[in-house]
C-alpha positions as CSV (number, residue, x, y, z in Angstrom):
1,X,-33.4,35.7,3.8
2,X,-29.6,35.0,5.6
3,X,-29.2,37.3,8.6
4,X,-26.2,34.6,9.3
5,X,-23.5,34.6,6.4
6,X,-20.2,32.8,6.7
7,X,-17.9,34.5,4.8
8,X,-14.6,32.8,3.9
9,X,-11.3,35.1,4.1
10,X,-9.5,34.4,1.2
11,X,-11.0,35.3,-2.0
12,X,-11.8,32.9,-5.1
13,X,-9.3,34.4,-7.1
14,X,-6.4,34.1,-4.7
15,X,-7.6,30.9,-3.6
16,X,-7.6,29.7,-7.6
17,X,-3.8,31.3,-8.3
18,X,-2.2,30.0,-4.4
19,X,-4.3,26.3,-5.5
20,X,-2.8,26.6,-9.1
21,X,0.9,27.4,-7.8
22,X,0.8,24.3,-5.3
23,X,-0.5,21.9,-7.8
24,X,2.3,22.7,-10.2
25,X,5.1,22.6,-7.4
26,X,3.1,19.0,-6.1
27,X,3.3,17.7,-9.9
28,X,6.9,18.6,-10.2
29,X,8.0,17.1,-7.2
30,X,5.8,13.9,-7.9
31,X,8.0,14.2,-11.4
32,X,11.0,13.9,-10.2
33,X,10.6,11.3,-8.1
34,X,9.5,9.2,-10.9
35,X,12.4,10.1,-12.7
36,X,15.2,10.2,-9.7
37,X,17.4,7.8,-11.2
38,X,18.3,10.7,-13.9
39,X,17.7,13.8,-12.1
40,X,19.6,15.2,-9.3
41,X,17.3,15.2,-6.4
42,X,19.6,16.5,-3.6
43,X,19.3,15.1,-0.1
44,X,15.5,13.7,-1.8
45,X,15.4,10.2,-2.6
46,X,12.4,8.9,-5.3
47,X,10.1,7.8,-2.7
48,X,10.5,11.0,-0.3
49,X,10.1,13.7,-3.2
50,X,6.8,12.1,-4.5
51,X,5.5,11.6,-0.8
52,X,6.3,15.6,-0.6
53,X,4.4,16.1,-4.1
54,X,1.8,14.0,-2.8
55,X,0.8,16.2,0.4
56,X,1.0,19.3,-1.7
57,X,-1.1,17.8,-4.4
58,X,-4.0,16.8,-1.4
59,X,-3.6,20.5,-0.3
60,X,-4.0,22.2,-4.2
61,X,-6.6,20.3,-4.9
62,X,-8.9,20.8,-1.5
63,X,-8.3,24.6,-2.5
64,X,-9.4,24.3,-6.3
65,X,-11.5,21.6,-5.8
66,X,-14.6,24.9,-5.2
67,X,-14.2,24.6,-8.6
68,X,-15.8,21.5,-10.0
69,X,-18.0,21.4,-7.5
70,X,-20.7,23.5,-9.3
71,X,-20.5,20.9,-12.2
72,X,-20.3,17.6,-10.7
73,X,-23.1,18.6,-8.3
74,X,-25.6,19.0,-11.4
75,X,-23.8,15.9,-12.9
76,X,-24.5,13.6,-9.6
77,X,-27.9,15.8,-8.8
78,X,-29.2,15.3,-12.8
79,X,-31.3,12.2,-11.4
80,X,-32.8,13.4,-8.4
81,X,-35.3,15.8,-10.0
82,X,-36.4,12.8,-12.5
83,X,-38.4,11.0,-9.2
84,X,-38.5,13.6,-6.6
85,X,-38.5,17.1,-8.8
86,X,-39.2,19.5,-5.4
87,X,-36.7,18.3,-3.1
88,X,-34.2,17.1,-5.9
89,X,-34.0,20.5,-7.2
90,X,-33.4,22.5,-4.3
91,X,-30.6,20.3,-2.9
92,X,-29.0,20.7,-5.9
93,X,-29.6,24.4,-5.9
94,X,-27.9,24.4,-2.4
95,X,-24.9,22.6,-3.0
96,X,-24.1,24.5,-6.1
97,X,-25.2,28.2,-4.5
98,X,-21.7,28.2,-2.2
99,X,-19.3,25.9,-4.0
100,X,-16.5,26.7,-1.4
101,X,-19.3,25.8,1.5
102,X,-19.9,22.3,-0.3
103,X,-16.0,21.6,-1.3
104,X,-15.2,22.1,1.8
105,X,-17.5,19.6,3.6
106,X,-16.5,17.2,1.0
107,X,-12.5,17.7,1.8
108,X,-12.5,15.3,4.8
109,X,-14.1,12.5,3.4
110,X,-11.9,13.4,0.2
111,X,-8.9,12.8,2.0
112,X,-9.8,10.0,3.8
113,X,-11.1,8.0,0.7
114,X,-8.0,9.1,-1.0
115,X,-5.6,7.5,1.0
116,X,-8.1,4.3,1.2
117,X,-8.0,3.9,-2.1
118,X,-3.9,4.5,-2.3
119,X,-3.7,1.5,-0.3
120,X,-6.3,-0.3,-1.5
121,X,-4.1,0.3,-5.3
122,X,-0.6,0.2,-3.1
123,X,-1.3,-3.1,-1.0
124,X,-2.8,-5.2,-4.0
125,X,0.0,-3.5,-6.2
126,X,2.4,-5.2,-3.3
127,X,0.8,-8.6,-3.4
128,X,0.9,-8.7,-7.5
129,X,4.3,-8.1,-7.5
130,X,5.5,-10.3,-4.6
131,X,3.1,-13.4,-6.1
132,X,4.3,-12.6,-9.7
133,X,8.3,-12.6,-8.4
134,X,7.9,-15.4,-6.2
135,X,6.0,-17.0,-9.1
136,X,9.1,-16.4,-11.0
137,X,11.6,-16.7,-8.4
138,X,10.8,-20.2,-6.6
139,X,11.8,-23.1,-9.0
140,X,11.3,-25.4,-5.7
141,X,8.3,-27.6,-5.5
142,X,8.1,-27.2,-1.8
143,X,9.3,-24.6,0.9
144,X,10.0,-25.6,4.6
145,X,10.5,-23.2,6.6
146,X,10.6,-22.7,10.7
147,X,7.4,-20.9,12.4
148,X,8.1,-17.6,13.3
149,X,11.7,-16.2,13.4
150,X,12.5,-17.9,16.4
151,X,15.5,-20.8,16.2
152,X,15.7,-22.8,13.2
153,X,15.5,-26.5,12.5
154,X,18.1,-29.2,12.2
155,X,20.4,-29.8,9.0
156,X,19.8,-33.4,9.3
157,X,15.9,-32.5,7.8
158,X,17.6,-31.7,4.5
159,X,19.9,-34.0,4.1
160,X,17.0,-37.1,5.3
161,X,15.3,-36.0,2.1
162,X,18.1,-35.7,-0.7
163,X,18.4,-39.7,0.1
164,X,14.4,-40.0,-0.9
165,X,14.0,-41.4,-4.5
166,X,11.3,-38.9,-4.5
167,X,13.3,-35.6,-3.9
168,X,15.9,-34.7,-6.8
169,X,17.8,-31.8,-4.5
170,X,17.6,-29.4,-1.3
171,X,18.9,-25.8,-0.7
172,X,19.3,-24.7,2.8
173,X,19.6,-21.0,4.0
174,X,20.7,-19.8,7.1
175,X,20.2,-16.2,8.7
176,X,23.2,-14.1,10.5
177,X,23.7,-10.5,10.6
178,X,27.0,-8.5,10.1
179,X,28.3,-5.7,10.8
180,X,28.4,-2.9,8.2
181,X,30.4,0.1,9.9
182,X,28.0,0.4,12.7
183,X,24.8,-1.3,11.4
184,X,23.5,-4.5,11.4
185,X,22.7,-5.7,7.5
186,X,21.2,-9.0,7.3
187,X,22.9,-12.0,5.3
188,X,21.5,-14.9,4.3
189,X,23.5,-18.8,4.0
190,X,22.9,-20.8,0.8
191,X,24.2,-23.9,-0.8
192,X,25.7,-22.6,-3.7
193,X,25.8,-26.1,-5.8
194,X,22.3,-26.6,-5.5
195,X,20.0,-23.0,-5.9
196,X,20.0,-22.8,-9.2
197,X,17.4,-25.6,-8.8
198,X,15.3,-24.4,-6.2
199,X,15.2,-20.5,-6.4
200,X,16.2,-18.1,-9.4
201,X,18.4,-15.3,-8.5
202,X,18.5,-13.4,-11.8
203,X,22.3,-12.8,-11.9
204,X,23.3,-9.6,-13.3
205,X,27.0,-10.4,-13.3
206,X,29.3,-12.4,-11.3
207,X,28.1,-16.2,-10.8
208,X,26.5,-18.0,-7.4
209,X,29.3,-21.0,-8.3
210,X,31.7,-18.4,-7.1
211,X,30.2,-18.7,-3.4
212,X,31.9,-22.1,-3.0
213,X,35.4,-20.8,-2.1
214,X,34.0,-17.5,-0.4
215,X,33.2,-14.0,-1.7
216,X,29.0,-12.4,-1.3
217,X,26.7,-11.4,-4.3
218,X,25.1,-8.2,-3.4
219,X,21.6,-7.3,-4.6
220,X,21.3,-5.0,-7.6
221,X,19.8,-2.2,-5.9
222,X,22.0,-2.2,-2.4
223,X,25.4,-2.6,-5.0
224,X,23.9,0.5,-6.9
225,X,23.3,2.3,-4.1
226,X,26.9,1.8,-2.8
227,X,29.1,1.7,-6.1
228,X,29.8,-1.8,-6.0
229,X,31.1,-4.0,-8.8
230,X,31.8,-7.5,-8.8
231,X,35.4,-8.0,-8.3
232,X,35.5,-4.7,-5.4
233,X,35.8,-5.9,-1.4
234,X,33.4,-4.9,1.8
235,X,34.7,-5.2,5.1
236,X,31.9,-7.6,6.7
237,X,32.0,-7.7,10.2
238,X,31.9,-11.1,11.9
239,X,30.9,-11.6,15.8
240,X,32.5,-14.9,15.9
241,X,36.2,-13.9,13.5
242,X,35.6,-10.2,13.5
243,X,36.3,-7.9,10.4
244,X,36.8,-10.0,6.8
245,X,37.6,-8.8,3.5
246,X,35.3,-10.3,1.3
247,X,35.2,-9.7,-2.4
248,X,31.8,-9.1,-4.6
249,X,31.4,-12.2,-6.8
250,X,28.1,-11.4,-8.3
251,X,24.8,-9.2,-8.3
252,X,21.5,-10.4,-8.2
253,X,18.3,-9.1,-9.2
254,X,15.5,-11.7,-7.4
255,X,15.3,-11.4,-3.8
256,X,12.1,-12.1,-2.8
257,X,12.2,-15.5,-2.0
258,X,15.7,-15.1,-0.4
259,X,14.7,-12.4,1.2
260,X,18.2,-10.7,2.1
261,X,20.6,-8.5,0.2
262,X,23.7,-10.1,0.7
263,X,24.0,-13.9,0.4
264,X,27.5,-16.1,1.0
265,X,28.0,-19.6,0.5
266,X,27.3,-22.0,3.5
267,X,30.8,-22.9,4.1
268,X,31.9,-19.0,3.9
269,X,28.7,-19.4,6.5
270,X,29.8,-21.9,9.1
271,X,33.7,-19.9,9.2
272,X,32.3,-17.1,10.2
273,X,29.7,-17.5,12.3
274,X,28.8,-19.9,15.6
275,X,26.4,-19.8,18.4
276,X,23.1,-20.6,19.3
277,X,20.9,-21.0,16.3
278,X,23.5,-20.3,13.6
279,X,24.0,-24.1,12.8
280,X,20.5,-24.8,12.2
281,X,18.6,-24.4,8.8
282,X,15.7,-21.5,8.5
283,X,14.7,-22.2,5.2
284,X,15.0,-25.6,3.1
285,X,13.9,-25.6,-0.8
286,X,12.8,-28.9,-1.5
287,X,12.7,-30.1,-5.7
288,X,11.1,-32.9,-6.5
289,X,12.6,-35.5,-8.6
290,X,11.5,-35.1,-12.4
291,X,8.3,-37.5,-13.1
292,X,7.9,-38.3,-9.9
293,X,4.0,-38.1,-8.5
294,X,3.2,-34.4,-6.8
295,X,1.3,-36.5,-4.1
296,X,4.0,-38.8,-3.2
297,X,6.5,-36.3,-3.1
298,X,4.2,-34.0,-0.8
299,X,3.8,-37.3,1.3
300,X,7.6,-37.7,1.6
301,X,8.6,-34.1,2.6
302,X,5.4,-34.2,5.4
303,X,6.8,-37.0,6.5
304,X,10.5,-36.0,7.1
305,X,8.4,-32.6,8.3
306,X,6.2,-34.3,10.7
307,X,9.5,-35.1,12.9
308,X,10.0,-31.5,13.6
309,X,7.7,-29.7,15.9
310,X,8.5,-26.1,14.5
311,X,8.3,-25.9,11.0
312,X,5.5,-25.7,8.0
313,X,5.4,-27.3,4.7
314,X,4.0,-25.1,1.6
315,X,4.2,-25.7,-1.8
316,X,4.0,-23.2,-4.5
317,X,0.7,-21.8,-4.3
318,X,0.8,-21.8,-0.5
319,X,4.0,-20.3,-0.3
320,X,3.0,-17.4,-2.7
321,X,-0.4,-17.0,-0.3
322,X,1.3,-17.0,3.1
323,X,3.7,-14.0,1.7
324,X,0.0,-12.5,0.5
325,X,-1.2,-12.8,3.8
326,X,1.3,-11.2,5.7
327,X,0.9,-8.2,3.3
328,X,-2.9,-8.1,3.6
329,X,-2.2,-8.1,7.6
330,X,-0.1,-5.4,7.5
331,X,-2.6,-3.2,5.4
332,X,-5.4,-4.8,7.6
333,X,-3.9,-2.3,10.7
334,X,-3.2,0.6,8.1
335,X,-6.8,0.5,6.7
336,X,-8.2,0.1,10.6
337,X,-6.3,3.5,11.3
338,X,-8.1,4.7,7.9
339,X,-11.5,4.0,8.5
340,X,-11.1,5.9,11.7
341,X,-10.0,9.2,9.4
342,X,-13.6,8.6,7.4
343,X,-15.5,8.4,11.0
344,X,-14.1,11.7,11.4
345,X,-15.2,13.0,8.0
346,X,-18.7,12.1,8.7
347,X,-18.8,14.0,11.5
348,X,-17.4,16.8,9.5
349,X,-19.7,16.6,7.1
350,X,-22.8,16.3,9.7
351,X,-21.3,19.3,11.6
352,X,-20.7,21.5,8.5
353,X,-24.3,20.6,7.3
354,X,-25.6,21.8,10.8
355,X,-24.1,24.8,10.0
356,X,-25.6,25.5,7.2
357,X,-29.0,24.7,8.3
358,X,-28.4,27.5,11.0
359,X,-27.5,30.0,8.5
360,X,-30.2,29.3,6.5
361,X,-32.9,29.0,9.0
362,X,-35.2,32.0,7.6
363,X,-35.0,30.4,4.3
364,X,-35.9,27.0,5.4
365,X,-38.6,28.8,7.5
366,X,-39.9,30.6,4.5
367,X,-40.2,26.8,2.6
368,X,-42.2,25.8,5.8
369,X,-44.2,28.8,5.5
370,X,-45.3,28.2,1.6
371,X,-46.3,24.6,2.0
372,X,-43.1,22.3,2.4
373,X,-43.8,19.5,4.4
374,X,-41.5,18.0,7.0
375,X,-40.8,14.8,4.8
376,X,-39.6,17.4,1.8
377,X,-37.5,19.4,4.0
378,X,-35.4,16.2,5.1
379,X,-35.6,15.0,2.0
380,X,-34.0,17.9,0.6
381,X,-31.3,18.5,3.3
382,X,-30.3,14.7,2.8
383,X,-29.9,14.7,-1.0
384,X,-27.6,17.5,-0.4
385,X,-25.8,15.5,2.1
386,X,-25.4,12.4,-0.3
387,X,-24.0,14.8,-3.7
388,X,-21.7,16.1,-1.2
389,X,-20.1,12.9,0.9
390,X,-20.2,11.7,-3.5
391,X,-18.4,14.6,-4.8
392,X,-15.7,13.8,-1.8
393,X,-15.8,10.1,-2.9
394,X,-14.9,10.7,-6.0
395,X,-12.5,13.5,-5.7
396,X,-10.4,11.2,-3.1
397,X,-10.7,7.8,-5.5
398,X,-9.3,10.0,-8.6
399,X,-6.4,11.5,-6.0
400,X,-5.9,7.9,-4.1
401,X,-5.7,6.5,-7.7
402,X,-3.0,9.3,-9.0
403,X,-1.1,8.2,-5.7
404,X,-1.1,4.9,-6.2
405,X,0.1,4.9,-9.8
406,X,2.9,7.1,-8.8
407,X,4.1,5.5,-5.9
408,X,3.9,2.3,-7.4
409,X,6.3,3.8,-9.6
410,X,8.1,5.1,-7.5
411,X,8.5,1.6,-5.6
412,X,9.8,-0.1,-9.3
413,X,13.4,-0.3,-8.0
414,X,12.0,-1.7,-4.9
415,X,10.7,-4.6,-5.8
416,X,7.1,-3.2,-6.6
417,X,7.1,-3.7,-10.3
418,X,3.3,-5.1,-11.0
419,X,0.2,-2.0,-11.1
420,X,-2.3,-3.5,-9.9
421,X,-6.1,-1.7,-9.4
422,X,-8.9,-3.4,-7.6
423,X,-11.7,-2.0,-9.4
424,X,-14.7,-4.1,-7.1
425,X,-13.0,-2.1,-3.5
426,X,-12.6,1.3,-5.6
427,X,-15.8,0.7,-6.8
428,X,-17.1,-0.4,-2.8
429,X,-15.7,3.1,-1.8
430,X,-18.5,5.1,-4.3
431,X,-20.8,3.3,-2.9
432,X,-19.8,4.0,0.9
433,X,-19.8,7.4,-0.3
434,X,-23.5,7.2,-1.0
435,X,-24.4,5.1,2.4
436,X,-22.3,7.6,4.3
437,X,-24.1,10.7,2.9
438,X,-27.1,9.4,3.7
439,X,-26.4,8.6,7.1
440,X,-24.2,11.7,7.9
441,X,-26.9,14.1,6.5
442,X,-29.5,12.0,9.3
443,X,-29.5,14.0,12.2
444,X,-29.0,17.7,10.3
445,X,-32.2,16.8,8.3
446,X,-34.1,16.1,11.5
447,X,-33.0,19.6,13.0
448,X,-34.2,21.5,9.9
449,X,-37.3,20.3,9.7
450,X,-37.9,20.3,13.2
451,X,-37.4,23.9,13.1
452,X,-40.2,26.2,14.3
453,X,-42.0,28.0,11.3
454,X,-42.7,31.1,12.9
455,X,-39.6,31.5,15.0
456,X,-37.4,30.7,11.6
């Protein structure tokens, strides 16, 4: 019946061991990312060796994935022939006569669902975290803090409301940068006597009450990552009094609502730096006075707030949601760049599907020939197209989930300590595997059973 046969050059057995050989070296390197901080990685740090173990996981399993195509075609198909026997039974027949034809239509879409759902599990993973530390971190009932990054607002904001009955204390921070041997690391000014009010640090050693006659406390992970101890000295370079010694007083573990790796006390601040925007407060943490009413509080700090053009007001809950949204914009552009990788696949899949048609033209002749109708032929051709663009969906959601959990992992020192899996988007992407089978397998369906009897 085929005078057209497209054979593939590398054989199934080769194709199995080369598969089998890159899966094991993707696992190991996914491994040993996960457990970098007690194996010698090299020049590899955790986040680079499972990104490496991640790409040669995608390629092992596009090469072995011929082989669970046979079975999870039947699997998917097993329905089909309960309400359309004919048509359900052939399409299953064709995706599971070439396994290598069908995995390899389903590949694209595979990889593009993969990495949808990695950040689908990655960005909501993000958000968990950052709401569960800021949850955790922010003992402040309300957060002022400038629009944007440009300029800063004036001191005399914070100290108008630690006179309000109202208000029990502020914390002000101030940005600066300093110079680390060539590179700009960002600091952060805080009013040492008042934080442990507004925002919890989680000191590891060291104490913020040593910021009042100078010294820095260093995040855990930066100090690590150096070989710092509290009691050591950095050179910090100053643009205003050049380079300092300044001793290590403390490490802290909570930086997410301080957002800076290195903090100093304000009057260690104000010595060392001066300039344009420097003097003014970026962020104030606002308590409110114990038993006083939430809505007369809010009143007092919108009030003092309403006198300054350039800053916003959040409590709590709107501080943890406007660090939410500014991750779900960020993955907003990623997932944009995404959909545009499943566009692709579609066409892949149409395009390979094409191609089969033409290679099986005399058999879909002979099917003309013995009585199948038009409606049965595009029938058939698009319930192939659907088990296929399935299979792909949920090859890429089980790789996209693996990903996630490992980089997740990964991410732990990071910051990114909360897994979290949407389950309704995962579950969104089967389904767009199902609408996008149906529509990629649309125009391929039409050609077949357009095709002229007698010619074919």
């Amino acid at each position: 019946l085929q005078d057209v046969d497209v054979r593939l050059r590398m054989s199934d057995r080769r194709r199995t061991i080369f598969g089998s050989i890159l899966l094991v070296v993707g696992v190991g390197f996914i491994i040993a990312g996960l457990f970098g901080d007690v194996l010698d990685l090299g020049p590899l740090n955790e986040l680079t060796a499972v990104g490496i173990g991640a790409l040669v996981v995608f390629l092992a399993v596009s090469m072995l994935s011929s082989l669970v195509v046979p079975w999870m075609a039947r699997v998917i198909g097993w329905p089909l022939p309960k309400f359309d026997n004919l048509t359900g039974t052939l399409a299953i027949g064709n995706a599971v006569r070439k396994p290598r034809r069908t995995a390899t239509t389903a590949s694209a879409l595979m990889i593009g669902l993969a990495l949808v759902a990695f950040f689908f599990i990655l960005g909501d993973s993000i958000k968990t975290s950052v709401s569960a530390s800021i949850e955790e971190g922010l003992r402040a009932d309300y957060v002022i803090s400038v629009d944007g990054f440009a300029g800063g607002f004036s001191p005399s904001l914070a100290e108008d409301l630690k006179t309000q009955p109202e208000i029990e204390t502020t914390t002000s921070l101030r940005l600066g940068f300093w110079d680390n041997n060539g590179v700009d690391e960002f600091v952060m000014g805080i009013e040492a006597e008042t934080i442990d009010q507004t925002i919890f640090l989680d000191v590891q050693s060291g104490s913020v009450a040593a910021l009042t006659t100078g010294g820095v406390l260093v995040f855990d992970d930066t100090a690590d990552n150096e070989g710092w101890v509290v009691g050591d000295t950095i050179q910090m370079g100053f643009a205003s009094t050049g380079l300092q010694e300044v001793e290590v007083v403390g490490i802290y573990a909570e930086s997410n609502v301080v957002q800076s790796n290195f903090l100093i006390g304000m009057e260690f601040y104000k010595a060392n730096f001066a300039g344009f925007g420097t003097d003014t407060d970026f962020v104030v943490a606002v308590a409110a006075a114990e038993g006083s009413d939430p809505a007369a509080a809010r009143a007092v700090v919108d009030a003092a707030a309403d006198e300054y053009g350039n800053v916003t007001v959040r409590d709590q809950v709107e501080y943890r949601e406007s660090q939410e949204a500014q991750v779900d914009t960020l993955l907003v552009m990623f997932n944009a760049l995404l959909i545009l990788a499943v566009i692709i696949a579609l066409f892949g899949i149409m395009n390979t599907l094409s191609l089969s048609i033409f290679e099986r033209t005399r058999e879909i002749g002979l099917l003309r020939a013995v009585g199948m109708t038009k409606s049965q032929t595009r029938r058939m051709i698009r319930w192939e197209s659907v088990m296929v663009a399935v299979i792909g969906a949920i090859l890429g959601i089980v790789v996209g989930l693996f990903f996630g959990i490992a980089v997740t992992a990964a991410l732990k020192s990071q910051g990114i300590n909360q897994l979290s899996i949407p389950g309704l988007q995962i579950a969104g992407l089967v389904l767009f595997g199902i609408v996008a089978g149906m529509l990629a397998g649309f125009f391929p369906a039409r050609r077949a059973a357009n095709l002229n009897i007698l010619e074919a």
